[in-house]
N, C-alpha and C positions, 0 to 999 in steps of 0.2 A: 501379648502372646503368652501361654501356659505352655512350657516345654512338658511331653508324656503325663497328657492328664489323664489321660485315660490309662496310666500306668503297662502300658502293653509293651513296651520294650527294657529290658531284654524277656524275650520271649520264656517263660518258665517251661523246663523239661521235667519228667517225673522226678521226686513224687509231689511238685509244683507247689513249694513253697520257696520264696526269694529270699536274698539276704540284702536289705535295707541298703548298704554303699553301693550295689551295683544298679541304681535306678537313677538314670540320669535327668537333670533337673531340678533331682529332690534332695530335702535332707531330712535322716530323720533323728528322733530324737524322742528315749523311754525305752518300756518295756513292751512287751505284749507277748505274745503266742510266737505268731511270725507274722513279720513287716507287710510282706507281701505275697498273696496268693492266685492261683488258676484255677478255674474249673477242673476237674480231675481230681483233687487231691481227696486221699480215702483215709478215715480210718476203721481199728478194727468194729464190726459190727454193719459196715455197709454205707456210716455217718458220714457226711462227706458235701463237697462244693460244689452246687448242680449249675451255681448262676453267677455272673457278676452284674454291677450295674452295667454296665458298656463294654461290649469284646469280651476278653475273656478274663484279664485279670483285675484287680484292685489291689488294694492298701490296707491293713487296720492299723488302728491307735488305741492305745490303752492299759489297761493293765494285764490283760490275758489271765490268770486262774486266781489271781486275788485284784481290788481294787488299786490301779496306778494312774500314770500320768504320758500320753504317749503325743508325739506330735510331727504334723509334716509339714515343711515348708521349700517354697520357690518364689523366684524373682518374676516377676511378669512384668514384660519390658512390652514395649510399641503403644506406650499411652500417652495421654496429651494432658497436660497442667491445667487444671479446669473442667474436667470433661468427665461427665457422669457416664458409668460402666456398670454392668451386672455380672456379677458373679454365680454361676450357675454350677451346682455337683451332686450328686447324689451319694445317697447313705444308706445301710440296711444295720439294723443290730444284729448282733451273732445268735444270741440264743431266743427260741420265740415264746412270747410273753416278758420278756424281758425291755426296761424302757431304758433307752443308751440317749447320750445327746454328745454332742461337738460344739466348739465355739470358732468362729471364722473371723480373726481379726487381722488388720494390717500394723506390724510392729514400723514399718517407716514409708514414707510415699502415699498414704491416705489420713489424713484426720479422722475418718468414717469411725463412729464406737463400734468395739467385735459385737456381733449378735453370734446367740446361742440357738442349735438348732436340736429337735429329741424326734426321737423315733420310736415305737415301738416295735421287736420283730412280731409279727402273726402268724411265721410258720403257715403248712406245717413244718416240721424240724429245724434244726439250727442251722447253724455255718449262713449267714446274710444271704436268706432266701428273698424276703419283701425288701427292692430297694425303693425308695424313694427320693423323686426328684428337689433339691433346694432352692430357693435363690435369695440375692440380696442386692440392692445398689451400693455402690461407694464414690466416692469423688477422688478424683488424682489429684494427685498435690505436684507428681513428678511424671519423666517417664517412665520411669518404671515404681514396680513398690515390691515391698516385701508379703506375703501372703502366708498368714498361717490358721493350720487345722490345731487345735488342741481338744485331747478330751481324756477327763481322770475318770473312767471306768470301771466295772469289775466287767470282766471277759474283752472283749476287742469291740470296737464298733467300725463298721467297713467304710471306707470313702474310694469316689471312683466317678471317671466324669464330669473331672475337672474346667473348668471353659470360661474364658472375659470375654463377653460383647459392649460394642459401644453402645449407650441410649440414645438413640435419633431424640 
């Protein structure tokens, strides 16, 4: 189970950008712009959040206006020792023409190596218009495991639509 993968609770009010400790489930961890965002948010010129991956808000990680290091992580608990699972989320890069990537690995509770995932946005304009869907398998070790997004960046790259199923 992925507690708020779809990062929609707590619900963002204008001017719908979030502060990182109030998103339960999650921890984060770096720099960026801001942690978490909503459709709505503006800035001057008209520039602004028309989409998320799923509902209405997301996450970014990264470095926001120069290249950094940003990172989300949770525990996803009700899994079985042995038992192959997919990891499923979606991504959009912030600015379009720009190529962003993520790496998805389990720091405890999977042996599984992180894989790295890239995006490019295509616009048009910025703020993670093109999301695109991810995935990957992993094997549990436990029942539960640790799961983390990491991505060194310049600008933010969005994550959103979080989810573990099991592989029949």
């Amino acid at each position: 189970v992925v507690t708020n993968g779809s990062f929609e609770t707590p619900v963002l009010a204008f001017p719908f950008v979030g502060n990182a400790a109030s998103i339960p489930g999650w921890t984060h961890g770096g720099g960026g712009d801001g942690p978490e965002w909503a459709i709505g948010y503006s800035e001057s010129g008209g520039r602004g959040i028309t989409v998320a991956g799923s509902g209405n808000q997301f996450v970014t990680l990264g470095g926001g206006s120069v290249v950094g290091t940003g990172t989300w992580e949770t525990l996803v608990t009700g899994l079985t020792a042995g038992n192959t699972y997919r990891l499923d989320f979606m991504m959009a890069a912030e600015v379009a023409g720009e190529t962003q990537s993520l790496t998805a690995s389990f720091p405890a509770g999977s042996a599984t190596p992180s894989q790295l995932f890239v995006v490019t946005g295509l616009g048009p304009g910025n703020y993670w218009r093109d999301w695109h869907d991810e995935t990957m398998n992993f094997i549990a070790n436990a029942s539960s495991l640790d799961l983390l997004f990491s991505a060194t960046v310049l600008h933010d790259v969005g994550l959103d639509n979080v989810r573990v199923t099991a592989v029949p």
